[in-house]
LOKOLZA-451084 format. One line per field, with one value per residue (C-alpha): residue in three letters; residue number from 1; x, y, z. Coordinates in Angstrom, 3 decimals. Example, Ala and Ser with C-alpha at 12.3 -4.5 7.8 and 13.67 -1.06 7.14 Angstrom:
% residues 2
resn = [ala  ser]
resi = [1  2]
x = [12.300  13.670]
y = [-4.500  -1.060]
z = [7.800  7.140]
This chain:
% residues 379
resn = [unk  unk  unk  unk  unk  unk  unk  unk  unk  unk  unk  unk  unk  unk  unk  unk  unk  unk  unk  unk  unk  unk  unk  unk  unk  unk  unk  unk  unk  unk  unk  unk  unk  unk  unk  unk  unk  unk  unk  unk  unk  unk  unk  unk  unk  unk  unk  unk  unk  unk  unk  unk  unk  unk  unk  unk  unk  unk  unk  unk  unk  unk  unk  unk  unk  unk  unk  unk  unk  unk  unk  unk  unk  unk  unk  unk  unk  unk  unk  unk  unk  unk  unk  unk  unk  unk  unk  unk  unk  unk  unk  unk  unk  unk  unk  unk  unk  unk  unk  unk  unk  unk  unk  unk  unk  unk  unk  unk  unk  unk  unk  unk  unk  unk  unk  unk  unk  unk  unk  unk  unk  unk  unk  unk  unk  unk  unk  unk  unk  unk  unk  unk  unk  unk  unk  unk  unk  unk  unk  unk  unk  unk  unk  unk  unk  unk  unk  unk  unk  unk  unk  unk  unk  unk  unk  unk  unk  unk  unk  unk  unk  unk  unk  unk  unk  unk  unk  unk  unk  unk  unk  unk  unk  unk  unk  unk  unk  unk  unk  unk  unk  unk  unk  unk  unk  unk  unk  unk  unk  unk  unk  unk  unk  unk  unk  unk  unk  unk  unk  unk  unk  unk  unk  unk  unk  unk  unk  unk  unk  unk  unk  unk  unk  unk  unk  unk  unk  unk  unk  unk  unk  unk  unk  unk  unk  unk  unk  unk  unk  unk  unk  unk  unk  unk  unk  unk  unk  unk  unk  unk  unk  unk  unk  unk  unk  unk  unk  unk  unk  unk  unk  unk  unk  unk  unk  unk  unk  unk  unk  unk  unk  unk  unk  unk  unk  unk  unk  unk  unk  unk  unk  unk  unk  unk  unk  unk  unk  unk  unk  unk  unk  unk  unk  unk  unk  unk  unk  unk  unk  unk  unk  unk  unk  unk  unk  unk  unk  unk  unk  unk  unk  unk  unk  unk  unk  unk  unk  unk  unk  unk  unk  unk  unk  unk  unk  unk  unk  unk  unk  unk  unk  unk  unk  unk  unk  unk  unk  unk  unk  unk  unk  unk  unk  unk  unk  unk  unk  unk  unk  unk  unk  unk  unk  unk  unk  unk  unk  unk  unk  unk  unk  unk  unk  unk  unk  unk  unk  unk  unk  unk  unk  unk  unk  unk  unk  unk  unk  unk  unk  unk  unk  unk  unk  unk  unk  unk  unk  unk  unk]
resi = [1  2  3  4  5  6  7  8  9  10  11  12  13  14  15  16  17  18  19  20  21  22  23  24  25  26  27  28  29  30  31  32  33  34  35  36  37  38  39  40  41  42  43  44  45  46  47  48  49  50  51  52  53  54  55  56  57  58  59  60  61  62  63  64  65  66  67  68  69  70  71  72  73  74  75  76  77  78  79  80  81  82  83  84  85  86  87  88  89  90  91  92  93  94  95  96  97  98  99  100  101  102  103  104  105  106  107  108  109  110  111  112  113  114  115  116  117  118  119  120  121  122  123  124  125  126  127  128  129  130  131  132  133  134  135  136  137  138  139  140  141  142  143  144  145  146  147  148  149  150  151  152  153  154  155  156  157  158  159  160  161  162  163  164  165  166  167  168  169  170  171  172  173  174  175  176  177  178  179  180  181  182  183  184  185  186  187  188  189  190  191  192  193  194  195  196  197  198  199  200  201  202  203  204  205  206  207  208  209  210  211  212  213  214  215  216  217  218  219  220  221  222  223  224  225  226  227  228  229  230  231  232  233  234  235  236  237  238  239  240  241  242  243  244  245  246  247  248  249  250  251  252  253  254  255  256  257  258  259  260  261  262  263  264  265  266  267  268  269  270  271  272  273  274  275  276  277  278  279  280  281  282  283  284  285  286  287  288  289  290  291  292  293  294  295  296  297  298  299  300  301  302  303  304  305  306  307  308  309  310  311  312  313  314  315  316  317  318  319  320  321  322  323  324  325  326  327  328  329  330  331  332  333  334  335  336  337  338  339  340  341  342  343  344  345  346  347  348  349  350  351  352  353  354  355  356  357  358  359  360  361  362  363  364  365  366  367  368  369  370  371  372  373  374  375  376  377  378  379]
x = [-17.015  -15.872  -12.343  -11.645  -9.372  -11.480  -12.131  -15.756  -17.184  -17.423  -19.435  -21.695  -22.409  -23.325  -25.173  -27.058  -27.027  -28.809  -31.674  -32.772  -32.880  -29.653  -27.136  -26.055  -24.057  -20.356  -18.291  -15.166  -12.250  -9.564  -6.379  -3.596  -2.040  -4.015  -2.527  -4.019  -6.530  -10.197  -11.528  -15.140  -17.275  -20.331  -19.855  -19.941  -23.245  -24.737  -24.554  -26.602  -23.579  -20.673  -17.951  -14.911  -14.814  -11.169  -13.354  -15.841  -17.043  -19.671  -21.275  -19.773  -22.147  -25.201  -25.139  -29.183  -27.916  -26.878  -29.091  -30.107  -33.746  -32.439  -29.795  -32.718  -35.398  -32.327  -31.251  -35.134  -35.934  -32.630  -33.593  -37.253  -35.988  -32.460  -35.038  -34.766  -30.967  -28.074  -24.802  -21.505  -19.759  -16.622  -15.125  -12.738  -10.438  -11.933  -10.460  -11.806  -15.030  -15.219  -13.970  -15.976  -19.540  -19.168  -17.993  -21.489  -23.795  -24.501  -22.184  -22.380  -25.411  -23.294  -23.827  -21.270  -21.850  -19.076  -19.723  -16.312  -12.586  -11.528  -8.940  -11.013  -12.295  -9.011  -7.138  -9.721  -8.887  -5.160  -5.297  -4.741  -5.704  -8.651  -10.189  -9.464  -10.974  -14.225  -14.648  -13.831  -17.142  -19.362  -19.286  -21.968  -22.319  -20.978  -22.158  -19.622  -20.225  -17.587  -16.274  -12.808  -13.402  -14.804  -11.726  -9.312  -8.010  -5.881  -3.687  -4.538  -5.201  -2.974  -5.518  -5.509  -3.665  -6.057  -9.396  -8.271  -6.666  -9.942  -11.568  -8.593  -8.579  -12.039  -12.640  -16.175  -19.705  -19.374  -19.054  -22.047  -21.453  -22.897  -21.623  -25.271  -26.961  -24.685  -26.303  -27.387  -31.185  -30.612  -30.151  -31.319  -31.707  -33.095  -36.969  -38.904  -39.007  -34.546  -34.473  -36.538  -33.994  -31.004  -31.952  -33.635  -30.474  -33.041  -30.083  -31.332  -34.709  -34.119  -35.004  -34.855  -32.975  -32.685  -29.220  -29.807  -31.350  -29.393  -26.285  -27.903  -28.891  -25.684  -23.553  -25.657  -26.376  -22.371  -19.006  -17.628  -19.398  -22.638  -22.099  -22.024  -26.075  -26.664  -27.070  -23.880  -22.262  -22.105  -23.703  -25.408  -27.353  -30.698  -30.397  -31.821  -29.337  -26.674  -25.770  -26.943  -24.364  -24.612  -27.883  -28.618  -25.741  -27.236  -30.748  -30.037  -28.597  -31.422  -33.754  -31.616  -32.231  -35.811  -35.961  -37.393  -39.662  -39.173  -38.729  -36.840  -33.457  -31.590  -28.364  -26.420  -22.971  -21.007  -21.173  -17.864  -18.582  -15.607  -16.483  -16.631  -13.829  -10.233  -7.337  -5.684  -8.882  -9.137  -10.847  -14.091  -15.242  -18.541  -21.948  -23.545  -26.485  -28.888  -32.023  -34.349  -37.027  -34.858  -37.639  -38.877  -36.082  -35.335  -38.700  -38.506  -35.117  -36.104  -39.163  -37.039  -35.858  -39.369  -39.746  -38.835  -38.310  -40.654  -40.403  -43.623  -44.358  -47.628  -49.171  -52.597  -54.722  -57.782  -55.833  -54.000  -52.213  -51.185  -48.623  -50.312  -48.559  -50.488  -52.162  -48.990  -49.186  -45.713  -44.519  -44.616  -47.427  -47.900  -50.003  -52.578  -53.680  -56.105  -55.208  -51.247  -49.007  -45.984  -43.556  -42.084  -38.654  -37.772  -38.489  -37.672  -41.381  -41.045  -43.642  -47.407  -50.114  -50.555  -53.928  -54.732  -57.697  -59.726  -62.693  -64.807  -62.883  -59.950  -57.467  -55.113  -51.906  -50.240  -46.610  -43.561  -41.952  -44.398  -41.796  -42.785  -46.196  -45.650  -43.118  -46.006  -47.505  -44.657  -44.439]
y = [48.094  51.126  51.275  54.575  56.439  59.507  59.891  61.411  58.600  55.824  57.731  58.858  54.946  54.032  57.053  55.400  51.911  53.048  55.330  52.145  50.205  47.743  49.403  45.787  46.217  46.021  48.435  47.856  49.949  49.557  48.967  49.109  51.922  54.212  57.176  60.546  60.687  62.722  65.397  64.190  66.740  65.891  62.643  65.202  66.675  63.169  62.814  65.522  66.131  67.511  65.833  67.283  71.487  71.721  71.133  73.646  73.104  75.639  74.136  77.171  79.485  76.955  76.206  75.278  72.452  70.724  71.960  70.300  69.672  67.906  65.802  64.749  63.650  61.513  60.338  59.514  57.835  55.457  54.471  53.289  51.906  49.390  48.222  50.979  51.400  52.911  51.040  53.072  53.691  51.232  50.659  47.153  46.008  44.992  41.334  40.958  41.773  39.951  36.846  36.973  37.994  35.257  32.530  32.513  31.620  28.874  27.704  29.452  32.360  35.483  38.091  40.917  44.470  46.605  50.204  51.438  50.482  47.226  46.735  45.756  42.554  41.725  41.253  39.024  36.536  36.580  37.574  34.816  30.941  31.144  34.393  32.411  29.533  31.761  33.498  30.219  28.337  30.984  33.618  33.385  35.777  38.999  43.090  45.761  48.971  49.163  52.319  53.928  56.041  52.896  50.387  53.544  53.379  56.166  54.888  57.543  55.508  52.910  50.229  49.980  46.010  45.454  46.013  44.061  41.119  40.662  39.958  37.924  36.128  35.681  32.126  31.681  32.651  35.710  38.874  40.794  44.573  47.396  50.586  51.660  54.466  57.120  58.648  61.769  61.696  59.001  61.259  60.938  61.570  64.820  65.381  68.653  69.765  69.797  71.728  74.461  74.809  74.315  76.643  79.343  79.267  78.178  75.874  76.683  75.897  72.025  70.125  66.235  64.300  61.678  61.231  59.971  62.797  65.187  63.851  64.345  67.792  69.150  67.314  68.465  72.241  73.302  73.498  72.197  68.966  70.829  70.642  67.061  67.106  69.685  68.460  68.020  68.036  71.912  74.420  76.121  73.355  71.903  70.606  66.985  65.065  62.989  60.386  56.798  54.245  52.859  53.329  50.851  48.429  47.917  47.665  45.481  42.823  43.465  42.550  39.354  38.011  38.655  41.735  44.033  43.308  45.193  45.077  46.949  45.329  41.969  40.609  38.758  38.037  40.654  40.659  41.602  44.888  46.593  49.792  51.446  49.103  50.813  50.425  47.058  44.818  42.197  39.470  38.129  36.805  39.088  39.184  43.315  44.647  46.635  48.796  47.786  50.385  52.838  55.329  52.449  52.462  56.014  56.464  53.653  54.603  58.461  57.543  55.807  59.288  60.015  56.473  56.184  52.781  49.924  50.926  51.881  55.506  55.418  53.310  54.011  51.103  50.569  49.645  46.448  44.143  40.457  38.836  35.720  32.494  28.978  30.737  31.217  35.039  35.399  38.592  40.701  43.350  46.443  49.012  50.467  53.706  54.740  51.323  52.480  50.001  50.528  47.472  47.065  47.955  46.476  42.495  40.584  39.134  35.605  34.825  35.091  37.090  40.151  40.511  44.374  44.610  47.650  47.289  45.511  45.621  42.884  44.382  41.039  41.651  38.517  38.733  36.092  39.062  41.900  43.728  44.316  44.668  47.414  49.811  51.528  52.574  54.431  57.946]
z = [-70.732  -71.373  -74.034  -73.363  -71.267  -70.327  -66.066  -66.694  -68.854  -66.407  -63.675  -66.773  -67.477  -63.748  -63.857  -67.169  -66.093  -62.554  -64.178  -66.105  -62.774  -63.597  -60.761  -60.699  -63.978  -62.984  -65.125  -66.639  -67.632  -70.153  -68.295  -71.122  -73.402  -74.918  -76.910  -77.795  -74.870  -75.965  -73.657  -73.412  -71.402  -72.229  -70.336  -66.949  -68.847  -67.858  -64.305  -62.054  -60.241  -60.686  -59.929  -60.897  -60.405  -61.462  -64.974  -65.669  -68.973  -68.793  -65.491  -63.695  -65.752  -65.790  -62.207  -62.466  -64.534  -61.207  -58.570  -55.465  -57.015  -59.781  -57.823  -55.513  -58.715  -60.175  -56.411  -56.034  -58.950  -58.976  -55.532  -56.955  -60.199  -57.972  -55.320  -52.994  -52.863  -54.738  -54.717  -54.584  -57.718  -58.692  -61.303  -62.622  -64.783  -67.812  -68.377  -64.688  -65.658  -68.590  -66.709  -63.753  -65.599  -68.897  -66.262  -64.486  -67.677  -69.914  -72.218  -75.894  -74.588  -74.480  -77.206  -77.392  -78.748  -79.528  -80.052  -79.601  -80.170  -80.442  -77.884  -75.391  -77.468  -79.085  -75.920  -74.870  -77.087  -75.927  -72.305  -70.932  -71.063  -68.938  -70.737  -74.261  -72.666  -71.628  -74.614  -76.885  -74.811  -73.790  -76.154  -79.339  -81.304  -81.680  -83.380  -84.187  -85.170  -88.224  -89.647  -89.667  -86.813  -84.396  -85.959  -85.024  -88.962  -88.719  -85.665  -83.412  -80.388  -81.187  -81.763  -86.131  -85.805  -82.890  -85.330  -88.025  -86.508  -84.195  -87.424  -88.276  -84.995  -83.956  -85.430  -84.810  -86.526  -88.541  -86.911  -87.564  -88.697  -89.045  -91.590  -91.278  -89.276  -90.745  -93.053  -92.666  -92.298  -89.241  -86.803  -83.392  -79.689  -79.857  -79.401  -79.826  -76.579  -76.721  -80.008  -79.261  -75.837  -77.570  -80.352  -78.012  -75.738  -72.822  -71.544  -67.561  -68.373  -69.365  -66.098  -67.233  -64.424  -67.530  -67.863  -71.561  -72.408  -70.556  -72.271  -75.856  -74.949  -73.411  -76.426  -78.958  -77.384  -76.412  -77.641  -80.188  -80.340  -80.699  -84.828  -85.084  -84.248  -87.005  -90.537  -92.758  -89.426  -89.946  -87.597  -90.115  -90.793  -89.598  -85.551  -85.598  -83.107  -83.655  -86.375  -85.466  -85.980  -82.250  -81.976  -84.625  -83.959  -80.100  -82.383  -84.275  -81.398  -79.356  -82.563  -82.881  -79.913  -79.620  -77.093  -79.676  -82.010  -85.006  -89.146  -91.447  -90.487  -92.361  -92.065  -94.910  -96.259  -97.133  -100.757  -101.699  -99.682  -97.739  -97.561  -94.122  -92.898  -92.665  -95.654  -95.178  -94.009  -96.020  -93.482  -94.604  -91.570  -91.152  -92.229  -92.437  -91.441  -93.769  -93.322  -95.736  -94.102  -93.000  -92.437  -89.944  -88.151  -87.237  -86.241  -84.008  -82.688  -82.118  -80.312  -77.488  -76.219  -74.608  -73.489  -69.430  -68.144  -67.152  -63.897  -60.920  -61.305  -59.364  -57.541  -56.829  -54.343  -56.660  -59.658  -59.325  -61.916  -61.047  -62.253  -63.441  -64.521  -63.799  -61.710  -59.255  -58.088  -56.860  -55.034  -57.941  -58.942  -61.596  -61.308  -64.017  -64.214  -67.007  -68.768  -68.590  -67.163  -64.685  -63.519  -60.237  -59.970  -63.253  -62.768  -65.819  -66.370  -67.834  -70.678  -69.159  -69.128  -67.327  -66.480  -65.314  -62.581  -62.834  -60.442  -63.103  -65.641  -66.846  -69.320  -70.634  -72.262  -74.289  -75.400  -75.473  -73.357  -71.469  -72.120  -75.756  -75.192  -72.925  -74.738  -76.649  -73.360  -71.853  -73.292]
């Protein structure tokens, strides 16, 4: 969902969503009032082409930035990671999005993150009888990255009342928050490779199709934006990338319900603590997350940059994996190379054993999700 009102940001999550093999997402848009509306041009730095010229935003003296090489290594990898096709972009209403996607699933399974502004969530509850229905039997839990800025405290959009009486209205398990990721050594998104461009002023010469980390590097490398990736959020500090409050939020969900495997993060009652929520909260209906490794953590969330998805890379015929589950081989295979293991167009492997076939050799890899097991192997 995306809660703002900015035309280059939606491409720039298809763009996202279709890189990590899920162009099957459906995207929804924020359909109501939204005042003070953000120029956001590093949302255009994501996509490979551009799509607007009336808005130049540099591209007009980087023109590299979009060649036709580059358009063709994104077009060519999106088609291998969606099962060789690329679906045209669209775009919903959000409520209809909501409605349609929570309507298909089991009863209590959904888990909502929130990263942005809370309008989005708060009408949800009120749109209409059959959204307050949905969301009263299928939604579970629910993360939100807190903060002034994210609960709009000032007013700016128009969305202050929204934030607090979501808390106020939400009526089931806590809400769990985050007000972590902020400080100023959590700062990510950024590997070597980008600051040495960024600070040499080598813009041309970054070639990553990855939309992820071509977003991070044109944000963090132009304009004004550029100082909120240096230390103190001040350009003449140190360039490390940017602060990490929805990196850890989406984190910390994904640790919850078991797709990441990680430690240095607890959740608990708030404690009396109301500290990055805006003037006039008062709801305690939240637990908060805390780092209790924080070191942990950012190296674990920094390291994701240089990870590419589980997706076939190369498939070469004398190394072949089976997908092996009571001894059913279904029509699903990975391919090894040097012991390093690529999935097929992005299956969701159910809990088995993937047993890697190198002429003589049998390489087995246990994990409740292969998923897990295999993150350390893509660099």
């Amino acid at each position: 969902m995306y809660n703002e009102k900015n035309g280059d940001c939606p491409p720039a999550i298809k763009a996202v969503n279709q890189w990590y093999g899920r162009d099957d997402i459906p995207i929804g848009v924020w359909g109501g009032g939204f005042a003070n509306v953000e120029d956001s041009p590093w949302c255009a730095y994501v996509r490979t082409i551009q799509e607007n010229p009336s808005k130049h935003y540099g591209l007009d003296k980087y023109p590299n930035w979009f060649s036709d090489k580059l358009n063709s290594e994104f077009s060519s990898a999106v088609i291998a990671r969606n099962n060789g096709s690329i679906t045209k972009y669209a775009t919903q209403m959000s409520m209809d999005v909501y409605k349609d996607v929570i309507s298909k699933v089991p009863d209590g399974s959904v888990t909502i993150v929130s990263i942005g502004y809370p309008e989005d969530l708060y009408t949800l509850l009120h749109y209409d009888d059959s959204a307050t229905n949905l969301w009263k039997s299928k939604v579970g839990n629910m993360y939100l990255m807190g903060g002034g800025y994210n609960l709009d405290s000032g007013n700016s959009h128009g969305f202050r009342e929204d934030g607090i009486n979501l808390y106020k209205d939400w009526g089931k398990k806590p809400i769990i928050t985050t007000c972590e990721g902020g400080e100023d050594y959590m700062r990510t998104g950024l590997n070597q490779d980008m600051v040495t461009a960024i600070t040499s002023g080598h813009f041309t010469k970054f070639k990553s199709a990855s939309p992820v980390k071509r977003g991070y590097f044109y944000h963090c490398g132009m304009r004004y934006a550029s100082q909120f990736c240096h230390t103190n959020n001040n350009p003449s500090g140190q360039l490390k990338g940017r602060l990490s409050w929805d990196s850890f939020t989406i984190l910390l969900a994904a640790h919850d319900i078991g797709a990441v495997n990680i430690q240095g993060i607890e959740t608990r009652p708030d404690g009396g603590d109301l500290g990055c929520f805006p003037a006039g909260f008062n709801e305690r209906v939240f637990y908060l997350a805390h780092m209790t490794n924080g070191n942990y953590v950012l190296s674990y969330m920094q390291s994701l940059i240089n990870y590419e998805p589980l997706i076939a890379q190369k498939v070469k015929e004398n190394y072949i994996c089976q997908h092996m589950h009571n001894n059913v081989v279904p029509a699903v295979y990975v391919a090894c190379e040097n012991k390093l293991v690529y999935i097929i167009h992005g299956h969701r492997f159910a809990s088995a054993d993937l047993r890697c076939v190198s002429h003589s050799k049998d390489t087995v890899i246990s994990s409740a999700d292969p998923r897990v097991a295999f993150s350390n192997l893509f660099l």
